[in-house]
ZALUM-703761 format. One record per residue: chain; residue number from 1; x negated, y negated, z negated of N, C-alpha, C in turn. Coordinates in steps of 0.001 Angstrom, whole numbers, padded with zeros to 6 digits. Atoms other than C-alpha are relative to their C-alpha. Layout:
<atoms>
> A:NUM:X:Y:Z:X:Y:Z:X:Y:Z
...
</atoms>
This chain:
<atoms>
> A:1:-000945:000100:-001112:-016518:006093:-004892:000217:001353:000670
> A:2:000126:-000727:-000758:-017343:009007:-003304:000697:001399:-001162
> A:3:-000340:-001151:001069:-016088:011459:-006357:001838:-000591:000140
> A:4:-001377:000180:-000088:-012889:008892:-006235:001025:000919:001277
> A:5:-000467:-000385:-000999:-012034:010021:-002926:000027:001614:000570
> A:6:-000078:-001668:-000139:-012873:013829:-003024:001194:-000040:-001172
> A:7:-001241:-000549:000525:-010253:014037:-006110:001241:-000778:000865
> A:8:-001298:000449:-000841:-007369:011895:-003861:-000257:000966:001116
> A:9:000025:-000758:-000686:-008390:014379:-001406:000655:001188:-000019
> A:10:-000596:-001076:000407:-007417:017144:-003315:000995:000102:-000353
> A:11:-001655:000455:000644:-004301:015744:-004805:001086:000171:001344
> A:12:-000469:-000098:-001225:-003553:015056:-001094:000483:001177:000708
> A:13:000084:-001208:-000616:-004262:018543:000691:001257:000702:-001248
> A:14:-001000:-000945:000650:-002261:020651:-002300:001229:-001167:-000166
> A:15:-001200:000518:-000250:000673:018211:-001915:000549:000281:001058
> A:16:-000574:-000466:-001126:000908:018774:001627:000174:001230:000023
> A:17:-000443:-001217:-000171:000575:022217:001296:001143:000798:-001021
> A:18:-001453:-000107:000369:003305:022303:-000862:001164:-000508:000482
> A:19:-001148:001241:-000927:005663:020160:001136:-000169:001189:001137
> A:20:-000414:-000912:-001224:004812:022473:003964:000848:001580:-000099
> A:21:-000227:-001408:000653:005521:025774:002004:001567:-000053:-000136
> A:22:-001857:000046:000482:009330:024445:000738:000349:-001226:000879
> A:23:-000542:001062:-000136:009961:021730:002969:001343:-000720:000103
> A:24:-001639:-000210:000461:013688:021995:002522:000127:-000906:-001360
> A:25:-000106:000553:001294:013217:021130:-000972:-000966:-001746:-000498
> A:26:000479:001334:000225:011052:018005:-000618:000986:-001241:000577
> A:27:-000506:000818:-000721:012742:016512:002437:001406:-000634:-000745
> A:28:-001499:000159:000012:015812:014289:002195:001302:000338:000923
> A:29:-000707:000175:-001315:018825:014845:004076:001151:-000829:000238
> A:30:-000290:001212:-000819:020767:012534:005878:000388:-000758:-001441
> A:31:-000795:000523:001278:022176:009328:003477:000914:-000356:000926
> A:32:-001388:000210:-000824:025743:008223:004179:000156:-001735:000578
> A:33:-000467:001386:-000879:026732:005448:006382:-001881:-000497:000504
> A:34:001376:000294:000013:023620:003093:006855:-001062:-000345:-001294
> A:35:000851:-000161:000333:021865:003773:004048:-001750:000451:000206
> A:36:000863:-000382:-000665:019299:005682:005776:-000797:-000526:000748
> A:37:000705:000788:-000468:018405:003163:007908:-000605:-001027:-000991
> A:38:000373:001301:000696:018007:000876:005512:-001118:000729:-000676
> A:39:000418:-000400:001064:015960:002990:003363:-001494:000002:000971
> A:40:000910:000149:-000910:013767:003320:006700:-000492:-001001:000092
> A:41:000959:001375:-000347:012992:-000145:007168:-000877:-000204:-001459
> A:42:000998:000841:001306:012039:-000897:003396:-000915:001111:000439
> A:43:001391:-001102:000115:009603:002636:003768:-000659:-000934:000974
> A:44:000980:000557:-000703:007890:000887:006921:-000488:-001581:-000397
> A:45:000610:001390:000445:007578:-002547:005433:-000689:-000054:-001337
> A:46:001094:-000243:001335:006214:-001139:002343:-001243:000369:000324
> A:47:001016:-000458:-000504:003954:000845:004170:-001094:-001104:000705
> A:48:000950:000800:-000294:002530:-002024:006100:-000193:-001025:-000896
> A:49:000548:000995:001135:002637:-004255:003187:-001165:000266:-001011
> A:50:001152:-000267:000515:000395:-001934:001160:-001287:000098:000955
> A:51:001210:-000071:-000962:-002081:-001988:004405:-000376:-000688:000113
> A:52:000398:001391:-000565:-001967:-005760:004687:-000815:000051:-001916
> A:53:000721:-000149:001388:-003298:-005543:000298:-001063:000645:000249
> A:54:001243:-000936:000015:-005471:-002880:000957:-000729:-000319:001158
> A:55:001218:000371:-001177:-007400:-004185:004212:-000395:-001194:-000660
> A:56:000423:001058:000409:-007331:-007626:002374:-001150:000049:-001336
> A:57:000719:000042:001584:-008766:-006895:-001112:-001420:000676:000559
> A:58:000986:-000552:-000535:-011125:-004140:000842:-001285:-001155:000627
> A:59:000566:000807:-000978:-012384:-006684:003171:-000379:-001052:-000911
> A:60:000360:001498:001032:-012551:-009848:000494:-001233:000736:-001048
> A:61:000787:-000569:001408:-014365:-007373:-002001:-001395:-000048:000570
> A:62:001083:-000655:-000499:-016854:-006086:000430:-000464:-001045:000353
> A:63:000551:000936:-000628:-017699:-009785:001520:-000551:-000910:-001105
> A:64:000042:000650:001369:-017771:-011594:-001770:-000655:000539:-001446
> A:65:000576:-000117:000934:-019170:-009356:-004361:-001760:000669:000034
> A:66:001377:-000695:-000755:-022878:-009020:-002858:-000239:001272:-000859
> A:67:000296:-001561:000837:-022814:-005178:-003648:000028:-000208:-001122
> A:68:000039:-000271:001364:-021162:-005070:-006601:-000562:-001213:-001748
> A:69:000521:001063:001331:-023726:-008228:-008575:000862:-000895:-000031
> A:70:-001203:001219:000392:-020534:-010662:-008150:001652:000399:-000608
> A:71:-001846:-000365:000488:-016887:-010425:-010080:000891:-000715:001029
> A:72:-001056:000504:-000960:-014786:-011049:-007214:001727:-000139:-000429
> A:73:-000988:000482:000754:-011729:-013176:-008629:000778:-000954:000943
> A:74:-000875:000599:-001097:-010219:-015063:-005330:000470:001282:000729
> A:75:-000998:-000885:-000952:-008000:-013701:-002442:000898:000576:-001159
> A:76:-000661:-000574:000880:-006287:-011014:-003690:-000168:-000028:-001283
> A:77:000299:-000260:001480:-007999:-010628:-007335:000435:-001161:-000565
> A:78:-000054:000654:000735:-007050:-013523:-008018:002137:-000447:-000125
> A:79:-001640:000272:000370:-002588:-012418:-008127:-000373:000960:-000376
> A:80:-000279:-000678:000976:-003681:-009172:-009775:-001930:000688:000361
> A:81:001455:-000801:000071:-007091:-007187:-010883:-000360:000996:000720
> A:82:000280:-001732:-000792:-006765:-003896:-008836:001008:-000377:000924
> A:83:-000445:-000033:-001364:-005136:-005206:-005215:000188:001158:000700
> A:84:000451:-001332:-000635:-006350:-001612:-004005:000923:001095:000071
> A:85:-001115:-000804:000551:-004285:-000091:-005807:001127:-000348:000153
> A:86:-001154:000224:-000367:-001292:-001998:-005616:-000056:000541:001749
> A:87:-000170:-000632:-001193:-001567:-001252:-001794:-000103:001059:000315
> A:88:-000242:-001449:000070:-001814:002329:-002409:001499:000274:-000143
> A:89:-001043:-000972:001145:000961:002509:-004926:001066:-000799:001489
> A:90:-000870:000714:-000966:003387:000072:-001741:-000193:001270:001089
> A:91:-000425:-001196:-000905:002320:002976:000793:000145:001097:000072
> A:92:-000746:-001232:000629:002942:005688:-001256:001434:000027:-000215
> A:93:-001251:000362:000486:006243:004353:-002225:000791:-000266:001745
> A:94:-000687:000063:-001433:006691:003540:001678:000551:001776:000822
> A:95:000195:-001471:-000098:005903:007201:002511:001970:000584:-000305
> A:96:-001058:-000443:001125:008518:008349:-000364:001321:-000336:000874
> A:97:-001058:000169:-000611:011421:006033:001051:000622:000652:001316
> A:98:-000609:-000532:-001892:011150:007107:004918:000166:001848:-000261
> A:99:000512:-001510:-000632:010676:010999:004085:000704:001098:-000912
> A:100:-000359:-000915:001586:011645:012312:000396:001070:-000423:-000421
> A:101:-001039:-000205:000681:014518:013169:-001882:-000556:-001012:-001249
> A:102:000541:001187:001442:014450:010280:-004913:-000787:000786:-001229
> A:103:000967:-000248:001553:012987:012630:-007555:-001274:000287:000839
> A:104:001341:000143:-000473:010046:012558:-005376:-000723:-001402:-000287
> A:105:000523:001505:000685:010002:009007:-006068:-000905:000143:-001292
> A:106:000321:000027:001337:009906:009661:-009726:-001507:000710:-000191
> A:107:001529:-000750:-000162:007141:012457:-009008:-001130:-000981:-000165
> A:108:001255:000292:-000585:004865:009947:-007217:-000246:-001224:-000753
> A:109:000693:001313:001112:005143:007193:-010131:-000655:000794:-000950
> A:110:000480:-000092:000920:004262:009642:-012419:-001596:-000079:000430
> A:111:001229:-000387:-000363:001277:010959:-010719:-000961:-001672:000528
> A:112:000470:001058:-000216:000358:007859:-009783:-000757:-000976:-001104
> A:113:-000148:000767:001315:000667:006346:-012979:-001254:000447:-000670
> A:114:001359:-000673:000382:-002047:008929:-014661:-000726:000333:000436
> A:115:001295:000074:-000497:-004234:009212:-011997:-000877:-001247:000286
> A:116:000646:001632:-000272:-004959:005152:-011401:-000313:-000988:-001551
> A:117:000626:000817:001026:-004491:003968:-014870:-000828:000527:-000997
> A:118:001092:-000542:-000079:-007200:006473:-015886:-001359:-000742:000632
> A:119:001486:000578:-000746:-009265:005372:-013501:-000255:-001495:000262
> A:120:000175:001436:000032:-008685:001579:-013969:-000585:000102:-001651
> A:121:000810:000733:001697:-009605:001790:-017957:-001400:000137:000179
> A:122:001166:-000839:-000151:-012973:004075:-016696:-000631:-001797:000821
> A:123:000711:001074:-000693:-013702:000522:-014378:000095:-000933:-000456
> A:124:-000167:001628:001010:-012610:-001810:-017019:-000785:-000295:-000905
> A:125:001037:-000217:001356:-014818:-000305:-019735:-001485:-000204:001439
> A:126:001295:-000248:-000816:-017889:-000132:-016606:000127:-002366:000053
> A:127:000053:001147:-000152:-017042:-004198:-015834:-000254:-000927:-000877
> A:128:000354:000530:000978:-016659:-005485:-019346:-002157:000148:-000298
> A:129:001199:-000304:000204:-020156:-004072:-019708:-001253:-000772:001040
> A:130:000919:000793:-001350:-021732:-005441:-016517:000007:-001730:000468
> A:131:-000939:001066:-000317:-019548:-008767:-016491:-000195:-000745:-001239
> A:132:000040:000720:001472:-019269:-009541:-020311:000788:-000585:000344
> A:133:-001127:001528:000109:-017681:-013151:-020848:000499:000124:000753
> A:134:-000596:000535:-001649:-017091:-013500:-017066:000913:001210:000016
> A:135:-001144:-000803:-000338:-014966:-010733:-016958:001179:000500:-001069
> A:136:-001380:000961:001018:-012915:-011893:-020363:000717:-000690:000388
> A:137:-001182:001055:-000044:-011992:-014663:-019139:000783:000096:001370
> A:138:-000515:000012:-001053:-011141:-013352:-015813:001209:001052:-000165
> A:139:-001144:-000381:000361:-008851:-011068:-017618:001076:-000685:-000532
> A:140:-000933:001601:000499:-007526:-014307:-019356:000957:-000604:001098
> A:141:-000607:001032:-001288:-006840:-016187:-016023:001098:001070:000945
> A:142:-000856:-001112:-000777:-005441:-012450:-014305:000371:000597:-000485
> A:143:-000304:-000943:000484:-003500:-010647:-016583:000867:001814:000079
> A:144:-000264:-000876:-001128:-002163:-008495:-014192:-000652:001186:000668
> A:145:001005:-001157:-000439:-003592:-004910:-013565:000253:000163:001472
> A:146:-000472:-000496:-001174:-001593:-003822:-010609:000855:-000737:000551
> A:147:-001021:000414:-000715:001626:-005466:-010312:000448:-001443:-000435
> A:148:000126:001792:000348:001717:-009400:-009833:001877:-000069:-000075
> A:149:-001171:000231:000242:004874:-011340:-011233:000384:-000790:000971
> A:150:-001279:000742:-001187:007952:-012556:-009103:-000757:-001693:000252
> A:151:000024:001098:-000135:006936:-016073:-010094:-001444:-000433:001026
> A:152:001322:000401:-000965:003312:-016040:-008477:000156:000533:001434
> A:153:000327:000164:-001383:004289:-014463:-005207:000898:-000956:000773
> A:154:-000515:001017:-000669:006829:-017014:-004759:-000408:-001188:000241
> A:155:000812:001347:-000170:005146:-019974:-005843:-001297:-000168:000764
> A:156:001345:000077:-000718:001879:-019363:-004241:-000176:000392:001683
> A:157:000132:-000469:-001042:000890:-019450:-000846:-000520:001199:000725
> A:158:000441:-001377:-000119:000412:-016058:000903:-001122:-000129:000556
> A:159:001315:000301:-001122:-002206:-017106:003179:-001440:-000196:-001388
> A:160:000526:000593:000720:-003911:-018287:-000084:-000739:001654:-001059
> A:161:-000089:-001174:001082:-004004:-014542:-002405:-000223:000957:001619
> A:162:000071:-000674:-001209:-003941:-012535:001366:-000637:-000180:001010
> A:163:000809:000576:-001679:-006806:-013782:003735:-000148:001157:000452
> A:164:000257:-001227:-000502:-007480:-011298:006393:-001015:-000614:001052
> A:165:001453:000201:-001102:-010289:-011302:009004:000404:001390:001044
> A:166:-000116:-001315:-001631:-010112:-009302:012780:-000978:000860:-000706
> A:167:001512:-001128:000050:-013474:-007724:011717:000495:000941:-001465
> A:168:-000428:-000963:000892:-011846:-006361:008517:001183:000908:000456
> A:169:-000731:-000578:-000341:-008567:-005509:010248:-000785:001379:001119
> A:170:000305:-000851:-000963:-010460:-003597:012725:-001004:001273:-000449
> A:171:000680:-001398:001188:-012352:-001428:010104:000740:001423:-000412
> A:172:-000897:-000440:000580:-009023:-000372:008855:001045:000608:000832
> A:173:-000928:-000022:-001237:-007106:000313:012120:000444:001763:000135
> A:174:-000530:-001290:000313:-007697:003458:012022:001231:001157:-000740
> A:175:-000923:-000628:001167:-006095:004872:008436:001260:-000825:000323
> A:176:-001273:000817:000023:-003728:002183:008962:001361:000344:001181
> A:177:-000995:-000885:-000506:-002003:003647:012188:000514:001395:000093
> A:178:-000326:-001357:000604:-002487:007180:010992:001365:000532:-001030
> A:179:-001395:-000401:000843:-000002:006858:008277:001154:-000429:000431
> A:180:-001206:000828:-000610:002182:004966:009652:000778:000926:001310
> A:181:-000583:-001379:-001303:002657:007240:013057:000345:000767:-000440
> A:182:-000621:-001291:000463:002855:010099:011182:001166:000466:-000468
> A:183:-000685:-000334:000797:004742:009438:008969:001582:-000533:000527
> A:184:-001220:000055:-000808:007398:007650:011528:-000142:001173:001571
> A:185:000180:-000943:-000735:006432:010625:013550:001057:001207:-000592
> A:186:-000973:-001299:000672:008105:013119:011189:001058:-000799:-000148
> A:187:-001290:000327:-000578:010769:010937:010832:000997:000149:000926
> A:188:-000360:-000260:-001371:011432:011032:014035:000581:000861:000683
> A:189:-000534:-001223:-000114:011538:014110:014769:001043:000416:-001149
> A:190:-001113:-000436:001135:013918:014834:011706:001276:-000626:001241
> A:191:-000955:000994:-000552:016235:012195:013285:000288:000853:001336
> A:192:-000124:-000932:-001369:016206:013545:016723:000865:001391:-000086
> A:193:-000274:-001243:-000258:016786:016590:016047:001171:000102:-001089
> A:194:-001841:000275:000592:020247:016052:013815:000867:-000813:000578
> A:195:-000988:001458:-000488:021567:012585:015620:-000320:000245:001352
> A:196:000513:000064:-001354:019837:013092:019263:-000488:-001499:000263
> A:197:000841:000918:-000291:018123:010954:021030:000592:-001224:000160
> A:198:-000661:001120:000593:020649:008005:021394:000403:-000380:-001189
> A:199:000122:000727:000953:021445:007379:018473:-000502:-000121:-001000
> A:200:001228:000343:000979:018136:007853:017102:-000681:-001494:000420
> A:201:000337:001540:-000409:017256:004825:019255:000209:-001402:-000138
> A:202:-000679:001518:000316:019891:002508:018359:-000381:-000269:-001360
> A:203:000056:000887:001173:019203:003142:014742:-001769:-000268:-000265
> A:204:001304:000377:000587:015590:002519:014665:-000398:-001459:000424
> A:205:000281:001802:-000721:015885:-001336:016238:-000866:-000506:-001141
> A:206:000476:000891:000803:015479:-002730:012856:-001549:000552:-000500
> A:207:001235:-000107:000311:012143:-000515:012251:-001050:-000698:000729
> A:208:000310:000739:-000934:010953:-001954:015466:-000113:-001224:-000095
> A:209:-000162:001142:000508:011836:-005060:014138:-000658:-000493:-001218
> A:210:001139:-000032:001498:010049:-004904:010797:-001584:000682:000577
> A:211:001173:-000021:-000545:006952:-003815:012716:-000209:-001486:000806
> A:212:000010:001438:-000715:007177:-007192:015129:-000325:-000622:-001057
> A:213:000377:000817:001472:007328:-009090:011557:-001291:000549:-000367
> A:214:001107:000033:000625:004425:-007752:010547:-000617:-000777:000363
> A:215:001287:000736:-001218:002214:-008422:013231:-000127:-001224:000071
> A:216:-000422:001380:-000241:003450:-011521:013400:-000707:-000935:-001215
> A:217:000824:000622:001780:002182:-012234:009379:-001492:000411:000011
> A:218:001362:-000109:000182:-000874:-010501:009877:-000837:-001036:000532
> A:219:000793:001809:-000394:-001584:-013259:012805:-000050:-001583:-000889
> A:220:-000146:000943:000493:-000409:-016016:010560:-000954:000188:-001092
> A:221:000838:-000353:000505:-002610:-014496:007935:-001751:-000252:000373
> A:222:001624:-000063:-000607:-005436:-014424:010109:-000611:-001243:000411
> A:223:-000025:001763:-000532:-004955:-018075:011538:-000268:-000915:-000976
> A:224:000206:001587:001179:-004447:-019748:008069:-000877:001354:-001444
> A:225:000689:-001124:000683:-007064:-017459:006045:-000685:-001442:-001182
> A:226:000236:001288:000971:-007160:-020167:002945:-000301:001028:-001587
> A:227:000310:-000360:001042:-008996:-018284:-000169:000107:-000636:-001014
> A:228:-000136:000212:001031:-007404:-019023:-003616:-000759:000099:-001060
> A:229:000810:-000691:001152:-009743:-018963:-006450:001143:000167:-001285
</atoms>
């Protein structure tokens, strides 16, 4: 864990300090009509959607697999194998929408792409080994590495694949308004400082509005916390 997070560290730091060096060339600038807004709300609802995955799977993992001796295969694991990740790759991709030019997009699938599914074969080959059968057939029942299909998040209840707990949300509170401020922090300021301050206000209702929705799911989340096996 601790080796995972010094290399995302580093990936991190020399990204920013490239973004800071040309930031002309990363940023987007304006889109026409209301595109822009729109492109704003999906970035913040991605962003908190990969926070509501990643506090859930975090929090279900750390409760359910007594350190590691259990294959944890409800909540989340049980609409795709690596939750963690999908809620990375949703607030990376949130990031992207509110901030960057589209071949940044493309950038951050690649990099994405060969730094996680690397490091998912390295935990697939460590699980098979530790897991055996039980973690055959739990590839059987989840065939799904990262990204669950249309049909299971419709048919299935969210409350059911997404339990959340205060005591996990409140672990996570931290990282979770860090990116999020910031990153509608630089926004912000972009905005401001091309449109002014009215009618940076009027157009950010609907972000305002897709934050309310969250909150609103995280409580419903938290109220009906029904674990799927």
């Amino acid at each position: 864990m601790k080796k995972r997070l010094k290399i995302n560290g580093v990936i991190i730091f020399f990204a920013v300090l490239l973004i800071a060096f040309v930031p002309g060339f990363f940023f987007r600038g304006d889109l026409e009509g209301s595109l822009d807004e729109i492109a704003e709300i999906f970035g913040v609802a991605f962003i908190l959607l990969g926070q509501i995955f990643r506090v859930s799977s975090r929090g279900h993992k750390s409760e359910y697999s007594s350190n590691g001796a259990a294959l944890v295969h409800t909540g989340a694991y049980s609409l795709v194998r690596n939750p963690m990740y999908l809620g990375i790759f949703l607030i990376g991709l949130g990031v992207v929408l509110m901030l960057f030019n589209w071949w940044a997009g493309l950038a951050f699938l690649v990099i994405f792409y060969i730094r996680y599914l690397l490091l998912i074969f390295k935990e697939e080959k460590k699980l098979r080994e530790t897991f055996r059968g039980e973690y055959q057939d739990y590839c059987r029942k989840v065939p799904r590495r990262i990204f669950p299909s249309l049909s299971d998040l419709i048919n299935r209840e969210i409350s059911g694949y997404l339990p959340i707990k205060t005591s996990w949300l409140l672990k996570e509170i931290g990282s979770i308004l860090a990116v999020l401020l910031l990153t509608l922090l630089i926004e912000s300021w972009r905005d401001i400082r091309q449109e002014g301050l009215g009618l940076y206000l009027k157009e950010t209702s609907g972000v305002f509005v897709t934050v309310a929705l969250f909150i609103c799911l995280i409580v419903y989340l938290s109220k009906n916390n029904k674990v799927n096996a």
